[in-house]
Structures are given as C-alpha cells and as structure tokens.
N, C-alpha and C positions, 0 to 999 in steps of 0.2 A: 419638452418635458421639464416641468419646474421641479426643481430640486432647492431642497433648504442650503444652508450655505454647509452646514453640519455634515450634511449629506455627498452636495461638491467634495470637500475635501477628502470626506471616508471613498469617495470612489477614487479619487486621484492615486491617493497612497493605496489603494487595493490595487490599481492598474499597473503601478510600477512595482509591485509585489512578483505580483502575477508575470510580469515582463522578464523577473528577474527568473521565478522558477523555471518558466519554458526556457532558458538557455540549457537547466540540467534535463527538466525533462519534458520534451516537446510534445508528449501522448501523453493525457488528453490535449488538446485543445483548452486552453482556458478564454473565455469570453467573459468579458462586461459591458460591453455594447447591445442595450435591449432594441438599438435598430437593427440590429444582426437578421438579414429576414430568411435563412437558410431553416429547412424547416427543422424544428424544434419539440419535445415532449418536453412534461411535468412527469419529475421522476418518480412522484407517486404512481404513477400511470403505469410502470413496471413489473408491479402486483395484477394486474388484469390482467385476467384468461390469456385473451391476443398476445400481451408481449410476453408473459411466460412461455408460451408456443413460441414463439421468436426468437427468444432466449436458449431455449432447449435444442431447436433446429440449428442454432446456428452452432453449440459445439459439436452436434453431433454431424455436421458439415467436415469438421475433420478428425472424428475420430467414428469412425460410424456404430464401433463395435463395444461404444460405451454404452454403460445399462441405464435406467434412469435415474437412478442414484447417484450416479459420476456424473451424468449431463446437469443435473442440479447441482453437486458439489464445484463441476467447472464456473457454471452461469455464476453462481452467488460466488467463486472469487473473481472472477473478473471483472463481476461489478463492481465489487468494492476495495477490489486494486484500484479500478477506472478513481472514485471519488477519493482512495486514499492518496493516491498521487497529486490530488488536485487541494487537499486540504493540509494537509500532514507537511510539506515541505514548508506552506504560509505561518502554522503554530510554531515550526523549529526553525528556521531562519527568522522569523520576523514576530514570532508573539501574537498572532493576531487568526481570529477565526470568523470567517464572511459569514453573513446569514446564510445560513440553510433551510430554509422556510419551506415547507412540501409545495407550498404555492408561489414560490418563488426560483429555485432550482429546476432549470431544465437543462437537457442534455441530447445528443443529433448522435449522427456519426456519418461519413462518408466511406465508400469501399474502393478500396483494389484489389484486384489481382495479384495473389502470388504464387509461388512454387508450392506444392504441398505434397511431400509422400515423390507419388509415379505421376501427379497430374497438378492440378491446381485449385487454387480454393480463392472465394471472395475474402479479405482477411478487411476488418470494419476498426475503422478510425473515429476512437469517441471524441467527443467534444463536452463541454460545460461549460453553461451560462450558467453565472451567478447574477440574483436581483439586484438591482442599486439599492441596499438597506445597511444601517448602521453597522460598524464594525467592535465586535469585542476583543479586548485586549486586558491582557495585567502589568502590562509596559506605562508606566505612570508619562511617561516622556511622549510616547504616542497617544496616549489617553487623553491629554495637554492638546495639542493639536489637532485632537477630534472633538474636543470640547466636551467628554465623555467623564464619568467616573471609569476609573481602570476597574478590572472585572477580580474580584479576589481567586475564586474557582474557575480557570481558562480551562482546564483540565476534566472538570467535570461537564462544563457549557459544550467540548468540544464531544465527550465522550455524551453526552444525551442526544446530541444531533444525530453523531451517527446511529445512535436505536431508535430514534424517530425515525432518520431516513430509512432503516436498511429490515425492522420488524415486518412490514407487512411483505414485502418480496421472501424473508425468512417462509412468512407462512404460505407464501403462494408454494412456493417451492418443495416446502414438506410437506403439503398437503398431495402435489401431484407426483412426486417421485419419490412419497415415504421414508427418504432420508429425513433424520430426527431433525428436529430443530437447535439443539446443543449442536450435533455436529455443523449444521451450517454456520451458527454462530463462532464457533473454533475456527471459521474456513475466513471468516472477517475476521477476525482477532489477527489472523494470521498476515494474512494481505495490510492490515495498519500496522504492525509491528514491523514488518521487513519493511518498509515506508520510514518509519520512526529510525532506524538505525540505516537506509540508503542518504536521508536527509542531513543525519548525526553526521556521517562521513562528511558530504558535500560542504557543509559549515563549518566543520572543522570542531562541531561540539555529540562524539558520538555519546560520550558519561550522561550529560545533560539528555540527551533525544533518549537513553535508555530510560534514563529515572522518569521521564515524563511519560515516556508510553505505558509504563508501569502502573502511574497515574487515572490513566488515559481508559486502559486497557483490563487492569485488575483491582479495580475499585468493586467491593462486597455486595453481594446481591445482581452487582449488571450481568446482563447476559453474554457480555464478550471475556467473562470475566472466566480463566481456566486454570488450573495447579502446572499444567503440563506447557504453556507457553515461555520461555525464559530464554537470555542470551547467556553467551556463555564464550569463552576466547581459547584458539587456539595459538597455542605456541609453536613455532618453529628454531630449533638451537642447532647450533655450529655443530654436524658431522667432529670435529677436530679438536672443539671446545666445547662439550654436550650444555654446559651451567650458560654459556655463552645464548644469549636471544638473539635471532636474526629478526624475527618478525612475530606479531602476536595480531591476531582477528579476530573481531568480534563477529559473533556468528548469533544467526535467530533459531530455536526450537519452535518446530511446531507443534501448537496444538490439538491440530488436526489432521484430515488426510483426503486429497483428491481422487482419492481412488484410480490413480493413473495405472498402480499396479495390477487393476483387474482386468486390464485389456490386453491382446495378445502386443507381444513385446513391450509392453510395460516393464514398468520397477516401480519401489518406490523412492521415491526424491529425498535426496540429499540429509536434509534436516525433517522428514518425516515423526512424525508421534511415533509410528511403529518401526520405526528403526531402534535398535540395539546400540545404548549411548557410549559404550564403550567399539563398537563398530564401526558408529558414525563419526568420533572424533577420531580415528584409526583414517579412513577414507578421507577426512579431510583433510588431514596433516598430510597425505600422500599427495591431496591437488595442488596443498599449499607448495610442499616444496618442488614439486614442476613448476609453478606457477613461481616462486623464487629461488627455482633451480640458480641462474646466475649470477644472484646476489650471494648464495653460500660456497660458490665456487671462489667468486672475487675475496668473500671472508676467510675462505680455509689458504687462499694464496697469501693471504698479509698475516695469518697466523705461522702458518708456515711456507716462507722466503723461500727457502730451499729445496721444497717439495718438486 
C-alpha cells in the first residue's frame, strides 16, 4: 500500500491517538490496519433491510418484551454509543477528527457469552476500522506536522459526519418500527453528549468537552439539534456545614427516552427527558452522597473534633 508521505504521518499520529483512547475505553475496538482481514461491513450497509433485522433481533435477544419502538430506540443508541466512543474522546483529548467516509468506515464485532436475566445471552463486541485518509484538525501545531491547513469549523466537520453517518439507519429505523425520526435523533444526541462529558472527565477538561458538545451537538437547523438536552451539576455540602461543598458533578440531561420503562420491571433512567427535574436532581444527590458517603463523614469529623 503506497501512501503519500502526508498520509504516513496522519496514520502514525491517529494510531497513537487511538492507542491512547483504548486504555480508557477498550469497547469498540479501534483499528487502522486495512490488512485486518477479520470480516468487516461498510457502515452504510446498516441501513439495509438484513442488518436492520440484525439490529432489532439482537436487542430483542435480551429484552424480548420490548415493543418495536424500544427495539429501535435501543439499536439506534447503541450504535451511536458504539461510533461515539470511538470518535468523541479523539476531538476532546487530541483536537482531531479521522475521516468518516461512508466508503471508508467499516465496523465487525465478535461475540461471547454472558449471564443475562435466569440464562444467557450472546452479548457482541464492536469493533472500527477507520480508512487511511487525511486527518482534520483546528490544532495549528498538529496541522504543522500533517502539512495540513488547520480546519477553522472542527466542530461543525465533526457534527456533519455524524448526520452523514447516522441519517440513513435514522430512516431505516422509523420507517420499520414507526418511532419518529426526531425521537431517534434525540437517542444520538444523547449517546454523543454522555461521550463529550465521560471524555471531559478523563482529560481533565469537562468545561471545554461541555462547550464543544454544545457546538457539536446544538448547532440551528441539525437534526441532533434539541431544547431539552443540557448538563447541569450537582452539589453535594457538609451535613455539619450546609454552605460547605464536598463535591459538585456534572451530569448529562436527556433529550430523549429508551423506552426502557415500557417493559415489565422497567423504569425510566436516571437523567430521562421524562423524569421530573426537580425529582431527578433529588435521586441524585441521594446516589451522590452514598457514593461520597465517606468523604462527608471524614469532613463533618475535621469540622467537628469532638463529635
């Protein structure tokens, strides 16, 4: 395979990119080796009859008693969890977005077995290959060393790809399980925002990953584009010294809804559209302080010695 020299380098620095995300998050798979000969789709290919069938069997694999409108709501985030994972840590650690070419994105998965319920279920490990093609970036310093113009709109480039990628699986989806198309796109919005602010933490820049998803994500006219997606921080203060902060978290609103609560023993989740926002930051201050149950015990001891 001849590669320009332009090209050598844009793979090198995507490879150690890439090397660097899989230590946070090992699912998908990320590949850039086109001798990978593991078999392989074109993730356009997603959108046809067959894989939608594929797609739909396999949530309703473990949930059986979702309707078709949940088994589409599931399929379409887990896909675009799958490519959020795989693109969104690359734009917020490292400034840089790989081609997404319809003809050049492919994606596998291998399966195991695990525990599900009272029995077991095949549970399927994505993978992504990305093409060897030119990398966009607004990092003048990396742009230099790709021998690139830096890209002024990273933010828009990143946000057209995924409606490239993710429009026509949209319509396969509401066309056979007559969930709307708004709602599936709320179901993406959703899966790249919770991405933008897991990456924010891991870098150590969650302000910056908010403002960009923002960018990214509610830019006028796109279709990922919703009123009701937004972050938002909970506070947790000192029992002893109420004004006192022990901890403060930023948290993702959703836009949308999995429809998880339509099935028996369902709920809905956490940061749900149709949760009561005054309920849901109620429930979460109560996980928070479990969850830093022993940090406000060590505070209320150094507040009070004597206690």
């Amino acid at each position: 395979l001849l590669l320009t020299s332009t090209r050598v380098v844009s793979a090198e620095i995507l490879h150690d990119a890439l090397r660097s995300c899989q230590c946070f998050w090992p699912s998908p798979e990320l590949v850039l080796d086109e001798r990978d000969e593991r078999h392989w789709m074109l993730c356009r290919r997603l959108s046809e009859d067959a894989q939608v069938d594929d797609l739909l069997a396999y949530q309703r694999s473990f949930t059986p008693d979702l309707d078709c409108k949940g088994q589409a709501a599931y399929a379409i985030g887990d896909v675009s969890h799958m490519l959020a994972t795989a693109v969104v840590p690359l734009f917020v650690g490292f400034r840089m977005v790989p081609s997404l070419s319809l003809s050049a994105l492919r994606i596998g998965f291998d399966t195991r077995s695990i525990k599900h319920r009272d029995g077991s279920a095949m549970e399927r490990l994505w993978r992504i290959r990305f093409g060897l093609a030119d990398l966009e970036t607004d990092d003048g310093g990396l742009a230099d060393k790709l021998g690139i113009e830096a890209t002024p709109d990273l933010a828009g480039v990143l946000r057209r790809n995924i409606e490239t990628l993710l429009a026509p699986l949209v319509q396969a989806l509401h066309r056979r399980s007559g969930l709307s198309r708004n709602a599936l796109w709320r179901l993406v919005t959703d899966s790249f925002s919770q991405l933008f602010l897991d990456a924010g933490r891991r870098f150590g820049r969650v302000e910056k990953a908010k403002a960009a998803a923002m960018l990214v994500l509610k830019a006028p006219g796109s279709p990922l584009a919703n009123r009701q997606m937004h972050f938002f921080d909970i506070e947790i203060c000192s029992s002893e010294k109420p004004g006192r902060v022990l901890a403060s978290v930023a948290f993702r609103a959703r836009g949308g809804c999995c429809r998880y609560y339509t099935v028996e023993g369902g709920h809905l989740c956490a940061t749900c559209v149709l949760q009561n926002p005054a309920e849901r930051d109620a429930k979460l201050r109560q996980y928070l302080r479990g969850r830093f149950g022993q940090a406000q015990t060590a505070a209320a001891a150094i507040d009070n010695p004597n206690a």
